[in-house]
C-alpha positions in Angstrom: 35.7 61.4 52.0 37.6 64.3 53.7 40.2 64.2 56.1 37.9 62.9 59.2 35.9 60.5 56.7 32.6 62.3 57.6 31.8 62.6 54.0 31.7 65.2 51.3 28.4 65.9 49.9 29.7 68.4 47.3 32.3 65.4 45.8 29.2 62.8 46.5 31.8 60.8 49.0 29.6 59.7 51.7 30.5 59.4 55.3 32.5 56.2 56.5 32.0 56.7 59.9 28.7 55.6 60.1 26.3 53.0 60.0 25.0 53.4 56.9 26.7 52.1 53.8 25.7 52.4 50.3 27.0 49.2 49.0 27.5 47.4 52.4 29.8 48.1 55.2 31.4 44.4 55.7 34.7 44.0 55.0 34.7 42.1 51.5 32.7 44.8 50.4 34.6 47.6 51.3 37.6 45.2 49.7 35.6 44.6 46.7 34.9 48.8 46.8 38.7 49.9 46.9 39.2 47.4 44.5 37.2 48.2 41.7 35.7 51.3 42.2 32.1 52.1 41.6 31.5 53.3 38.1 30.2 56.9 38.1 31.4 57.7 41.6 34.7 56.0 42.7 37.5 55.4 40.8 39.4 51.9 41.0 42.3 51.5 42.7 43.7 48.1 41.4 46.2 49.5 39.5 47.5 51.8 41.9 47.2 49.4 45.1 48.8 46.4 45.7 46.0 43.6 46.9 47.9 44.2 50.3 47.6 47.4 50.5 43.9 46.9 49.3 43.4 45.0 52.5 44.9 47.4 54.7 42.8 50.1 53.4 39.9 48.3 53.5 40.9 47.4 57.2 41.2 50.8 57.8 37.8 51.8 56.2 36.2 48.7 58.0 37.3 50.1 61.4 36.0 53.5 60.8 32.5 52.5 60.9 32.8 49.8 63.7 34.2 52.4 66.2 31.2 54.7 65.6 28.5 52.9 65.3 
């Protein structure tokens, strides 16, 4: 999603600062997201995350798109 998470379109990683969320921008949805990736255009990261570090993430993510709505 780049460094500022303003998306890149060439990867097809959409912006997270925004309001407008492919799958949904509440938080057990982005949780849900990191979690299991979305086949054909995110990988998972359940093996390589602990569920706390899920949350955090997600947290982080979450955060993003509430302070610019």
């Amino acid at each position: 999603h780049g460094e500022d998470a303003k998306g890149k379109k060439d990867m097809g990683a959409p912006n997270l600062t925004d309001q407008y969320w492919i799958y949904g921008g509440d938080l057990e949805t982005i949780v849900t997201t990191v979690h299991g990736g979305r086949q054909g255009h995110m990988p998972t990261w359940d093996e390589r995350l602990t569920p706390a570090e899920i949350k955090i993430l997600a947290l982080y993510v979450y955060q993003l798109g509430v302070e610019n709505p």
